[in-house]
C-alpha positions as semicolon CSV with decimal commas, in nm:
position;residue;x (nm);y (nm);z (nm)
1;X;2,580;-6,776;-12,642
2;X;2,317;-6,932;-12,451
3;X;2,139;-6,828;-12,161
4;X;1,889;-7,032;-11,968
5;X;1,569;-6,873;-11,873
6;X;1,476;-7,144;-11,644
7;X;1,367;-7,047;-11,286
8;X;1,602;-7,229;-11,032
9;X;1,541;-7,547;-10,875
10;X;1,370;-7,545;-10,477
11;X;1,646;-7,665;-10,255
12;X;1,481;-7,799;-9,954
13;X;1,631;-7,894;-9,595
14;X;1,721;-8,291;-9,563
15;X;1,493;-8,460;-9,346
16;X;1,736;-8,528;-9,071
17;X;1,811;-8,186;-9,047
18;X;1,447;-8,105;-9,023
19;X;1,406;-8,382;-8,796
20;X;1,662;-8,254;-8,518
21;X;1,563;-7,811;-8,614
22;X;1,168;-7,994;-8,506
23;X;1,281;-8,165;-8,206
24;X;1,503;-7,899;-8,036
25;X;1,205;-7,693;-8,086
26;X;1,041;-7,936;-7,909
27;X;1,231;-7,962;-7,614
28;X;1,255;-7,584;-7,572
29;X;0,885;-7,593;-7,575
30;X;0,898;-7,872;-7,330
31;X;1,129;-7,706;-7,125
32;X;0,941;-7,372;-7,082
33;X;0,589;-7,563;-7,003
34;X;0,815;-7,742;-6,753
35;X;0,927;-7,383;-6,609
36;X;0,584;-7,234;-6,593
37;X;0,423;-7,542;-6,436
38;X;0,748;-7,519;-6,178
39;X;0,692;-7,177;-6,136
40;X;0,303;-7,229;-6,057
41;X;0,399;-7,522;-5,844
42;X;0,591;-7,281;-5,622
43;X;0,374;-7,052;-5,628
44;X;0,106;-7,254;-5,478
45;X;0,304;-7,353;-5,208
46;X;0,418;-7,025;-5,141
47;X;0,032;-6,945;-5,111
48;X;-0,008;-7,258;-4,898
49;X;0,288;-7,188;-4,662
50;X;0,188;-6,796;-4,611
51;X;-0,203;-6,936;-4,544
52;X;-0,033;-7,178;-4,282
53;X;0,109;-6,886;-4,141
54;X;-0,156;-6,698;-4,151
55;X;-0,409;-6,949;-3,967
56;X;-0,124;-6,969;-3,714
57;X;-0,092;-6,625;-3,661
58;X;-0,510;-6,610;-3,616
59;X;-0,531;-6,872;-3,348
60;X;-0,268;-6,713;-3,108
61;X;-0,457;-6,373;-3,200
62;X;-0,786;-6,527;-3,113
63;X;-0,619;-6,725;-2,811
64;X;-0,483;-6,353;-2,700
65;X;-0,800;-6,218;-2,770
66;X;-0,909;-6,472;-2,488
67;X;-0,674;-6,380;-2,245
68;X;-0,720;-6,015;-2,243
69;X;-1,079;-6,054;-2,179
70;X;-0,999;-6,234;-1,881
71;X;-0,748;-6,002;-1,731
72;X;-0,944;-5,708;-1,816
73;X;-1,256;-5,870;-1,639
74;X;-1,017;-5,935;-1,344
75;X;-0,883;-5,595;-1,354
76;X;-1,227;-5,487;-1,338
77;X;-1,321;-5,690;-1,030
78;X;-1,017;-5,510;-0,868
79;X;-1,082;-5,146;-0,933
80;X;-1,440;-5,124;-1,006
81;X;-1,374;-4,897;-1,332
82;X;-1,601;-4,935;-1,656
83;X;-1,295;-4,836;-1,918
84;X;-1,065;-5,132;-1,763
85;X;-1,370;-5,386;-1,864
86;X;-1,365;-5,285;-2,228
87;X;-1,170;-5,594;-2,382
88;X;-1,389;-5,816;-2,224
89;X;-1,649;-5,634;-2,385
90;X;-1,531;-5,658;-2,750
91;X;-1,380;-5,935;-2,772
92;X;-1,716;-6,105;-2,891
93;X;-1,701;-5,911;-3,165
94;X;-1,361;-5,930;-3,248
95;X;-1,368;-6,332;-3,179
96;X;-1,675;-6,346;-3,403
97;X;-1,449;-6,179;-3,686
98;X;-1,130;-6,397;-3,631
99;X;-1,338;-6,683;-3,649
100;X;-1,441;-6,603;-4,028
101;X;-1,161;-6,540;-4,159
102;X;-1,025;-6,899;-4,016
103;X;-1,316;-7,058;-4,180
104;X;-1,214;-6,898;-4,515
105;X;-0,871;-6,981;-4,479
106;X;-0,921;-7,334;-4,361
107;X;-1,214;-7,421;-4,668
108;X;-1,005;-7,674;-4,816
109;X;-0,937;-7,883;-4,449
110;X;-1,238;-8,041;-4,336
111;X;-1,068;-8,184;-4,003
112;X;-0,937;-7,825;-3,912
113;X;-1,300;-7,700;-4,006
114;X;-1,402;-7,909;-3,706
115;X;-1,131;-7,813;-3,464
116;X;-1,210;-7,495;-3,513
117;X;-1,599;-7,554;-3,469
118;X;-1,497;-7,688;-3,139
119;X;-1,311;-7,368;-3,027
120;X;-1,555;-7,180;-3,125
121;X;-1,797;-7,348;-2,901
122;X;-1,539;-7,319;-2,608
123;X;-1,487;-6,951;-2,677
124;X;-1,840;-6,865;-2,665
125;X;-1,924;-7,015;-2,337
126;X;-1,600;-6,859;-2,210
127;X;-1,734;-6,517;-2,295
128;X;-2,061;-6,623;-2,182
129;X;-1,946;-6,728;-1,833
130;X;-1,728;-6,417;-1,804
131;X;-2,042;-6,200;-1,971
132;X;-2,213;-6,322;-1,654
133;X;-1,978;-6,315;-1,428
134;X;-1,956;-5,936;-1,501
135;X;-2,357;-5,952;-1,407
136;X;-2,245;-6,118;-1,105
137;X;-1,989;-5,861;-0,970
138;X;-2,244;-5,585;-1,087
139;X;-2,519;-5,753;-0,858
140;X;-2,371;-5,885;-0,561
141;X;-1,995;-5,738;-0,536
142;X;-1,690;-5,901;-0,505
143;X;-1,809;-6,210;-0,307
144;X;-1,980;-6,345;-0,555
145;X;-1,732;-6,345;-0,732
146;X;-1,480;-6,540;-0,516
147;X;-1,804;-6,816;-0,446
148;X;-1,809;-6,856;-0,821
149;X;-1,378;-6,851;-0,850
150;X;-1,383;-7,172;-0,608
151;X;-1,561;-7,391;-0,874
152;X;-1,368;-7,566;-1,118
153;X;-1,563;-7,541;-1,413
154;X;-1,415;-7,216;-1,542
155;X;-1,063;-7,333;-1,530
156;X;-1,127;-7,643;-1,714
157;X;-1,322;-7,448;-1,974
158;X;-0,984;-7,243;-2,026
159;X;-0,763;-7,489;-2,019
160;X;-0,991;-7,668;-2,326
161;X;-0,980;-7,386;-2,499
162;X;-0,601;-7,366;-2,484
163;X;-0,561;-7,719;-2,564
164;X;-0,753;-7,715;-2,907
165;X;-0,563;-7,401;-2,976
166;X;-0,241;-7,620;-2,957
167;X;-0,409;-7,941;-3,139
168;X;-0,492;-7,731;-3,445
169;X;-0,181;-7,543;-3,444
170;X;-0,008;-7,865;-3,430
171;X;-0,232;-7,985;-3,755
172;X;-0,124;-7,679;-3,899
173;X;0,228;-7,763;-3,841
174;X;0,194;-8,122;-4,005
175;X;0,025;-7,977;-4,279
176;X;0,313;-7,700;-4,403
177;X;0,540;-7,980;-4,330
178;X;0,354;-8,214;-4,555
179;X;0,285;-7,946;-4,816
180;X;0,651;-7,822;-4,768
181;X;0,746;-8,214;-4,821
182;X;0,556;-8,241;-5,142
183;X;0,678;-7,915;-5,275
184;X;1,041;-8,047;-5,254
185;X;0,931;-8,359;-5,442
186;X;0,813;-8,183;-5,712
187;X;1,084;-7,914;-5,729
188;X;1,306;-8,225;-5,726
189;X;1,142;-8,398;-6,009
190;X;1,096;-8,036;-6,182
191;X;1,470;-8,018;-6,136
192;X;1,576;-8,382;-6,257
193;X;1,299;-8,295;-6,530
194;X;1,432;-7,938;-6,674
195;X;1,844;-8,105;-6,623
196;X;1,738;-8,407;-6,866
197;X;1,560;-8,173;-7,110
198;X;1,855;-7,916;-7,102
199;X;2,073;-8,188;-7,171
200;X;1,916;-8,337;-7,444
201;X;1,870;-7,980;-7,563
202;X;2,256;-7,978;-7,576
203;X;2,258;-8,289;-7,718
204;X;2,077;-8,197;-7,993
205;X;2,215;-7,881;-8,048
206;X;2,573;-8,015;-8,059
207;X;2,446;-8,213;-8,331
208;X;2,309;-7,987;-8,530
209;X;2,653;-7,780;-8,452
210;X;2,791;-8,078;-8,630
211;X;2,612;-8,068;-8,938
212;X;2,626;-7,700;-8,972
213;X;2,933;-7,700;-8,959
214;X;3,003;-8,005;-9,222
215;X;2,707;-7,809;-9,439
216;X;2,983;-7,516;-9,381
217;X;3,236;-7,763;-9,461
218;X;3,065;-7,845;-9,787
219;X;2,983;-7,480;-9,882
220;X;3,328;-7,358;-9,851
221;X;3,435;-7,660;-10,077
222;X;3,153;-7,558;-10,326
223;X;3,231;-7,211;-10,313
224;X;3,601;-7,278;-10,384
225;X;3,553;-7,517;-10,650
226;X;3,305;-7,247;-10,820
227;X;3,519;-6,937;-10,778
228;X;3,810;-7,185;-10,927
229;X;3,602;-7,266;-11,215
230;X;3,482;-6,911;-11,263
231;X;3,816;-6,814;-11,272
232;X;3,882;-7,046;-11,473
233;X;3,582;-6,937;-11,744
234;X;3,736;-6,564;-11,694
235;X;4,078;-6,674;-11,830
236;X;3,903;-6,867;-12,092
237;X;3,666;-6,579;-12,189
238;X;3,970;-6,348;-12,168
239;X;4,194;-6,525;-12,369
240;X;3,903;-6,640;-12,604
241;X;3,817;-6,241;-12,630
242;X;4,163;-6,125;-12,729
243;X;4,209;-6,386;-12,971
244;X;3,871;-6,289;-13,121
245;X;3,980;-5,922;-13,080
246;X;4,381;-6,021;-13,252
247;X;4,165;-6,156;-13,505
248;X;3,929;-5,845;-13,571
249;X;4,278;-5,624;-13,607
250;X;4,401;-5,874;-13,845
251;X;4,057;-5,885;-14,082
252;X;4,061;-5,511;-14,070
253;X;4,415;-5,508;-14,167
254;X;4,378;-5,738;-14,449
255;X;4,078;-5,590;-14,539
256;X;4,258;-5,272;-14,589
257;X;4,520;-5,423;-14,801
258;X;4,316;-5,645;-15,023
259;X;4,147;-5,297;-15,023
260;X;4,478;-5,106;-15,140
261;X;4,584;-5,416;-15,379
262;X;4,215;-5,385;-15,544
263;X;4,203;-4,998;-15,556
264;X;4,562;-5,029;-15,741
265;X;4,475;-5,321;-16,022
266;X;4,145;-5,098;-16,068
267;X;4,339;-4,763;-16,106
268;X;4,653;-4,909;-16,304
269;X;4,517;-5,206;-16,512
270;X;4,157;-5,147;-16,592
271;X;4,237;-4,740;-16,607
272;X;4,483;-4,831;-16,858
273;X;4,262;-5,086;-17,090
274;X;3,975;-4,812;-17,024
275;X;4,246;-4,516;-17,130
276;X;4,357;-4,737;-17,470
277;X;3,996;-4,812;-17,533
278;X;3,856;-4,461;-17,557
279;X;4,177;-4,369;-17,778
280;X;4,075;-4,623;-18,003
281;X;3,717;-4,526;-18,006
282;X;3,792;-4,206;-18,028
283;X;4,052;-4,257;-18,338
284;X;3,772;-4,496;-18,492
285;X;3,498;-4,217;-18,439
286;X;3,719;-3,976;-18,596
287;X;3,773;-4,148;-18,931
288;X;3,394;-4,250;-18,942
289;X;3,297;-3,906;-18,915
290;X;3,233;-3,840;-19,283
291;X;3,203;-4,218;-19,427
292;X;3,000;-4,382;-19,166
293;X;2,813;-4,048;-18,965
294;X;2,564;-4,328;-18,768
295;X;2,806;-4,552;-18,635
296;X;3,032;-4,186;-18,522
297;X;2,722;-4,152;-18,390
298;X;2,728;-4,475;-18,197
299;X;3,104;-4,493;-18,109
300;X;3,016;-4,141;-17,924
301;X;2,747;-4,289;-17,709
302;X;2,983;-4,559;-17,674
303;X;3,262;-4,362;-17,561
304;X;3,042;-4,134;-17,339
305;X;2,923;-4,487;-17,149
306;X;3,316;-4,544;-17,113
307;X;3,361;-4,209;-16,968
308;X;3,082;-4,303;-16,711
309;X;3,262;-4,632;-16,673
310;X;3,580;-4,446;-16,587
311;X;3,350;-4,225;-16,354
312;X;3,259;-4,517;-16,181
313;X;3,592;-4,682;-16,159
314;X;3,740;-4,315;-15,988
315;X;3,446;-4,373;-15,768
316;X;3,510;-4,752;-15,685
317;X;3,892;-4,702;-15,640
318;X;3,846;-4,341;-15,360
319;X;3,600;-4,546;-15,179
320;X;3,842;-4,810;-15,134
321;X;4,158;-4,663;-15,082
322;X;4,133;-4,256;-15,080
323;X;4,370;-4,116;-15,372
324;X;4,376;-3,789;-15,137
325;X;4,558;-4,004;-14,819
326;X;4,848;-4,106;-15,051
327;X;4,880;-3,790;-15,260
328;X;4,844;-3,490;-15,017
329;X;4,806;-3,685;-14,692
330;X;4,586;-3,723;-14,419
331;X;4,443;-3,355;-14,327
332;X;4,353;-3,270;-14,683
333;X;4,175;-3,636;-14,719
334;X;4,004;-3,520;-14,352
335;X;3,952;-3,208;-14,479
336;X;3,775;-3,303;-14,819
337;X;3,540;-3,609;-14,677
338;X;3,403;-3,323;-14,404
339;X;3,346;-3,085;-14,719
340;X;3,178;-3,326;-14,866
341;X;2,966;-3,442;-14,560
342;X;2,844;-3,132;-14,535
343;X;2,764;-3,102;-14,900
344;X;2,557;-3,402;-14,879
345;X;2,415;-3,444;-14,611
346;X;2,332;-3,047;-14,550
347;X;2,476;-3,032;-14,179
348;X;2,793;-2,761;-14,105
349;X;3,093;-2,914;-14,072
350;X;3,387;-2,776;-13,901
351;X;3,735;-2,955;-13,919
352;X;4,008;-2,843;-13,713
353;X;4,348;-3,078;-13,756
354;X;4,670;-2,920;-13,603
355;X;4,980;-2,837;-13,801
356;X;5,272;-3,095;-13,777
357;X;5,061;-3,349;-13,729
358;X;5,077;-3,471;-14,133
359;X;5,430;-3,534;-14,080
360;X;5,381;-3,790;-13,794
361;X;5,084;-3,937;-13,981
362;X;5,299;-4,011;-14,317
363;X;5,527;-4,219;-14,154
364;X;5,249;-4,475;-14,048
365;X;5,007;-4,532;-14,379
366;X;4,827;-4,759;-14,051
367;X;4,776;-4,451;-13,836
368;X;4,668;-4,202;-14,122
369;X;4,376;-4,533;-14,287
370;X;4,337;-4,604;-13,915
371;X;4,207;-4,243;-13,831
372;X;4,038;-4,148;-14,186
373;X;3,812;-4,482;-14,146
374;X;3,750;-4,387;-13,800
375;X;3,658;-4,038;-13,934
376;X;3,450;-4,187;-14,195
377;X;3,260;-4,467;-13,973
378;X;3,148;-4,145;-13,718
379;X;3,042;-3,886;-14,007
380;X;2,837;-4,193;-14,153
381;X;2,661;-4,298;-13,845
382;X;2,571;-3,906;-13,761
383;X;2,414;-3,844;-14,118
384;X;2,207;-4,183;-14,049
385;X;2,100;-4,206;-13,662
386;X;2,223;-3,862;-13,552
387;X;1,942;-3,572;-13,634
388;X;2,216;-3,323;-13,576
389;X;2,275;-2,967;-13,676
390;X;2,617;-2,911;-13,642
391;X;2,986;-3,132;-13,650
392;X;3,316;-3,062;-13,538
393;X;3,597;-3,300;-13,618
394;X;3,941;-3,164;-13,440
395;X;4,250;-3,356;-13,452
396;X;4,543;-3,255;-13,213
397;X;4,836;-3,353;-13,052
398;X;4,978;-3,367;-12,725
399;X;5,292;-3,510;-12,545
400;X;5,154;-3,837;-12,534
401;X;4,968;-3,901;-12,893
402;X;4,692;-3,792;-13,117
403;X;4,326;-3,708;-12,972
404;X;4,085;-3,751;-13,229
405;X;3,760;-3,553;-13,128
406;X;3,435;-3,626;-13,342
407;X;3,126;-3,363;-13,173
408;X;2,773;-3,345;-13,262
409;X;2,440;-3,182;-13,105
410;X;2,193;-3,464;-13,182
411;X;1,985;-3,699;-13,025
412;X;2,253;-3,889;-12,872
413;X;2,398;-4,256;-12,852
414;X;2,144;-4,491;-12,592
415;X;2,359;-4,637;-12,330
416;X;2,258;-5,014;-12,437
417;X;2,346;-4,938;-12,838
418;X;2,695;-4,916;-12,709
419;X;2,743;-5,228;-12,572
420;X;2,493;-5,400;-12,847
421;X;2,653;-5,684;-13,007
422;X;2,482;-5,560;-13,330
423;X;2,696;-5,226;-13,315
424;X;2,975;-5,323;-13,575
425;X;3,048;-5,005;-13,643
426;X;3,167;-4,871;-13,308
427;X;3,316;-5,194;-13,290
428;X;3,530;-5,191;-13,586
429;X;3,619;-4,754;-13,471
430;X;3,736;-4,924;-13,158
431;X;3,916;-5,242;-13,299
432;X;4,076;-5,036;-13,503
433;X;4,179;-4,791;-13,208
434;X;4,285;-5,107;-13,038
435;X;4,518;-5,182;-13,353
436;X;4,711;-4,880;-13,323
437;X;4,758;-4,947;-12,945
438;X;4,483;-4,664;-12,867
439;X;4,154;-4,619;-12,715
440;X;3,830;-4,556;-12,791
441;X;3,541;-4,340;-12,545
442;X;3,238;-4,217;-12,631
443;X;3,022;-3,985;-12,382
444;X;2,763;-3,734;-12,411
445;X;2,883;-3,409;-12,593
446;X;2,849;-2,992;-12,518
447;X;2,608;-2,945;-12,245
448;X;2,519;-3,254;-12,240
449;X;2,378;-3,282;-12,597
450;X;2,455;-3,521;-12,848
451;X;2,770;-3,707;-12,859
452;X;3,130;-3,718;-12,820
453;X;3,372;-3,973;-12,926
454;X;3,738;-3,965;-12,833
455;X;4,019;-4,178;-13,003
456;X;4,351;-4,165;-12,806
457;X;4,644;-4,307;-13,007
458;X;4,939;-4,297;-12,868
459;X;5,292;-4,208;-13,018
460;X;5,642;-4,369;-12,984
461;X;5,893;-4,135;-12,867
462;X;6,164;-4,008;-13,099
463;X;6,462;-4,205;-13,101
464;X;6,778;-4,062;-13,226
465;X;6,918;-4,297;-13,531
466;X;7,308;-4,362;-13,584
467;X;7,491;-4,214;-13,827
468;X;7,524;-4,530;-13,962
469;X;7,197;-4,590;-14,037
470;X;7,081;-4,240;-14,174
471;X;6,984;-4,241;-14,548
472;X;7,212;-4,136;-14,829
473;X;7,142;-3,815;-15,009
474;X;7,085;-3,820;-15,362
475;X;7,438;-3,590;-15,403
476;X;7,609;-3,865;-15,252
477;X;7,550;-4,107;-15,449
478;X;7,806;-4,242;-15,741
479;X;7,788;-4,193;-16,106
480;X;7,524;-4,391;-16,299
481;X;7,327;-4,418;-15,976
482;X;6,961;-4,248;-15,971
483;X;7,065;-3,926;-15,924
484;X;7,213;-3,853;-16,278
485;X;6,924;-4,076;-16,437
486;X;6,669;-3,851;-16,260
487;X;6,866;-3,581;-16,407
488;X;6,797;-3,720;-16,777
489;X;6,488;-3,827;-16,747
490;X;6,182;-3,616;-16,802
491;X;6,032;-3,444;-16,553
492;X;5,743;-3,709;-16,550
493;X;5,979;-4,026;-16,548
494;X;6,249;-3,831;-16,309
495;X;5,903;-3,814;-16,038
496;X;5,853;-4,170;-16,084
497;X;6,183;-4,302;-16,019
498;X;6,201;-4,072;-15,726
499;X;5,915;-4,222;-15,564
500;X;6,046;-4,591;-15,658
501;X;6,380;-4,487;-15,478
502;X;6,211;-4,336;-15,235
503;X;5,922;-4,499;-15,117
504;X;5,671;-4,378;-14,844
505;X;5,678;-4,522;-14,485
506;X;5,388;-4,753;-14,533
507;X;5,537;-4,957;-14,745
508;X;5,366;-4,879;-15,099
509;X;5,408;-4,684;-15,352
510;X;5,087;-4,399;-15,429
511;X;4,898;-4,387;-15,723
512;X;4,804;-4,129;-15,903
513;X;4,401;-4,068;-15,995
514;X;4,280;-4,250;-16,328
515;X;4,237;-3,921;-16,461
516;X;4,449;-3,625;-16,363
517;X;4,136;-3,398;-16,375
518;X;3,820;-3,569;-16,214
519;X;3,610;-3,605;-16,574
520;X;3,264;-3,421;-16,418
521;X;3,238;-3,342;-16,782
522;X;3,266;-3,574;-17,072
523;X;3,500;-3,468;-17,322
524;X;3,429;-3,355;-17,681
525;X;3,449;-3,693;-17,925
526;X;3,458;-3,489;-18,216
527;X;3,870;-3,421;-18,086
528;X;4,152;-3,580;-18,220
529;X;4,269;-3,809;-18,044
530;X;4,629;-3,726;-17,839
């Protein structure tokens, strides 16, 4: 399988879309110079309105200031007492003051500037006429006073002064009104401004609604037709994997046939051409002895390589199909590969396998291969990768099948070299767990320490046959049938024919070794031949 390494592609925004994200930006910015400008608009005419106000408010101050100078000098000419003449007396000062401030507030109006130049002239000579008038009463009493009342001058003087107090509050008036004019101009057109912005704002924004929504449009189209086609891939991938995993059971099972079918030609064909040879080798040898003593001497190294060759063909034929699982069943063939593991490869061995369970084994010769290469896989992998000290192999049963427990304490299994595709052993433990309708786990072991695999097969339930169907004992059966030629035969024959009658429940009929004692030692050739 192939798996790009490419980086992926950079997906950028369509221009149009860029185009209307760049412009509602726009228009937002627009929009908020447009308030700020608004907002200092308005502010400025606030400003201007409250200095209006406040150049009002100083000319009928100033013009008050005026009039109580007069009715306290008046007062004054009545009663003769100093404390009643003290507004006259500081409303110079006061004047003086008012008049500032006006001049600071009216900088920016040259034609009120002079207006108020001109009142200030009038107001002087109005306190200077009244500063001397004051003198006058001082010096020469109340008649003097009255003499100076009867001229005109003094009243027109007042009368000016109250006149260009009207004329600039008038220009004061015109002004707000013009600056109050202007200000609703431009809070109109700041008003027409931010409505045409807002709604072009909208406009956009609707349209980029639009094609967010057809992008979502698109997306949920994509995304449907890729979680279809992933789906699809699963089911592919799914069905692709259990064919390839129907397909591993069936190798392994023909494997283990061809296996069996090999294991029997070897044991039953070439044992017997190897058996007739070293008779005749041996019978040859025999009669050589005295004639011919160098070629007894050869035929003995010749039949001592046939005894090796026998050796070898023992060897060949356990590996392939274990004499042990068809003879004395599947604990003692459990049994005798641990022994044998711990014999060579120096590491203790314990083997625990519950009773009853050889019964339920020998009517499956699938279970009982199925476990002892599963066995055999495990104790090969610890004695190459494992570094371990110690082995326990327990096999038990429980209402629901056979647990198969395989413990060491070495370095462990690495989480990836489970799943590695290279792992063919664990894969062919668990394909052939997976054959008998099992599983296959593997975790970490005692405290943590080396590993633990765990085979769960599970077992059909007893079902209780018909009568019909049970099998018919051997003292049932009629004359001439197998039970009187058992009875004949010799003992050797009578076994044979038993089995042949009487065959096991997977299906083939056991072997017996090539020798009936394992030939560790080479027999004498110097014996006659039987």
């Amino acid at each position: 399988m192939h798996f790009t390494v490419e980086p992926a592609p950079q997906h950028r925004l369509p221009l149009y879309k860029t185009v209307l994200c760049v412009t509602c930006a726009l228009l937002l910015i627009v929009n908020g110079f447009s308030l700020f400008h608004n907002l200092q608009s308005l502010r400025g005419a606030q400003q201007s309105l409250a200095q209006s106000a406040r150049v009002a408010d100083r000319l009928q101050y100033l013009n008050v200031l005026v009039l109580e100078a007069e009715s306290s000098m008046r007062g004054y000419f009545l009663n003769g007492r100093e404390e009643t003449l003290r507004p006259t007396t500081s409303a110079p000062a006061e004047t003086e003051a008012e008049f500032k401030e006006l001049e600071t507030l009216l900088a920016n109006n040259p034609s009120q500037l002079r207006n108020l130049a001109q009142l200030h002239t009038l107001v002087r000579r109005r306190l200077r006429l009244m500063g001397q008038a004051v003198d006058v009463y001082r010096d020469g009493g109340l008649s003097e006073i009255v003499k100076i009342a009867k001229l005109s001058e003094r009243r027109v003087n007042m009368d000016e002064i109250r006149l260009q107090v009207v004329i600039m509050e008038q220009e004061q008036n015109e002004t707000m009104a013009h600056r109050s004019a202007a200000f609703y101009q431009e809070y109109l057109k700041a008003i027409l401004l931010g409505m045409s912005i807002n709604a072009l704002a909208i406009f956009v924004l609707v349209m980029f609604y639009q094609l967010v929504r057809r992008s979502f449009a698109n997306r949920a189209q994509v995304e449907h037709a890729l979680q279809s086609a992933n789906e699809t891939l699963e089911s592919q991938v799914h069905q692709r994997t259990e064919q390839l995993s129907l397909l591993s059971r069936h190798l392994i099972s023909i494997s283990e046939e061809e296996k069996i079918r090999l294991s029997r030609e070897l044991h039953d064909e070439m044992g017997a051409n190897l058996t007739s040879i070293s008779m005749d080798i041996a019978a040859v040898a025999q009669q050589l002895q005295q004639r011919e003593p160098e070629l007894a001497a050869q035929l003995k190294r010749a039949r001592a390589t046939l005894v090796e060759t026998v050796e070898m063909k023992r060897r060949i034929v356990e590996n392939l199909r274990p004499s042990l699982l068809d003879n004395l069943g599947l604990c003692a063939a459990i049994e005798s590969y641990c022994d044998e593991f711990s014999r060579l490869a120096q590491v203790r061995c314990d083997c625990d396998v519950a009773a009853g369970i050889e019964k339920t084994a020998r009517r499956s010769g699938d279970l009982s291969i199925a476990l002892f290469r599963i066995v055999q896989e495990a104790l090969t992998n610890i004695r190459k990768y494992a570094h371990a000290s110690q082995v326990s192999v327990t096999l038990t049963r429980d209402q629901h099948g056979l647990i198969l427990r395989i413990i060491d304490d070495g370095i462990g299994i690495a989480a990836t070299n489970i799943v590695k595709p290279m792992s063919h052993g664990l894969l062919g433990m668990r394909e052939r767990a997976l054959l008998l309708g099992g599983s296959m786990s593997i975790r970490r072991g005692r405290n943590d320490k080396g590993t633990c695999i765990e085979v769960n097969i599970p077992l059909p339930q007893p079902n209780v046959l018909p009568a019909a169907s049970a099998p018919v004992p051997a003292a049932a059966l009629p004359a001439g049938t197998g039970g009187e030629v058992a009875s004949s035969l010799p003992p050797a024959l009578s076994a044979v024919l038993n089995s042949a009658l009487h065959p096991p429940a997977d299906g083939h009929i056991p072997s017996s070794p090539p020798c009936s004692t394992p030939p560790h030692i080479a027999p004498d050739l110097s014996d006659p031949v039987r």
